[in-house]
C-alpha positions, 0 to 999 in steps of 0.5 A: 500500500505504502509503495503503491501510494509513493508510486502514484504520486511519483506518476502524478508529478509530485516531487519525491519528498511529497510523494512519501508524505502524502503516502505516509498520511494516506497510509495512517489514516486508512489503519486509523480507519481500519474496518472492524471485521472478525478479531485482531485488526481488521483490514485497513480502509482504503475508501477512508475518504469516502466516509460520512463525517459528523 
């Protein structure tokens, strides 16, 4: 996921620096958002974006 990330923004144009950055908040916060399914921890939630705030 973490490299998967850092390459998109690579492929956008995003400097390197940015690129790993912004990899590493989208990779936080898709654990902070991590789906509650079964025991232990569950998968991380890629489509945190998408998710109702109130």
């Amino acid at each position: 996921t973490l490299s998967s990330a850092i390459a998109s923004n690579l492929a956008k144009g995003k400097d390197l620096f940015y690129a790993v950055s912004e990899a590493k908040e989208y990779v936080r916060n898709a654990i902070y958002y991590s789906l509650n399914l079964g025991k232990g921890c569950g998968p991380t939630n890629h489509f945190f974006k998408f998710l109702d705030e109130k």
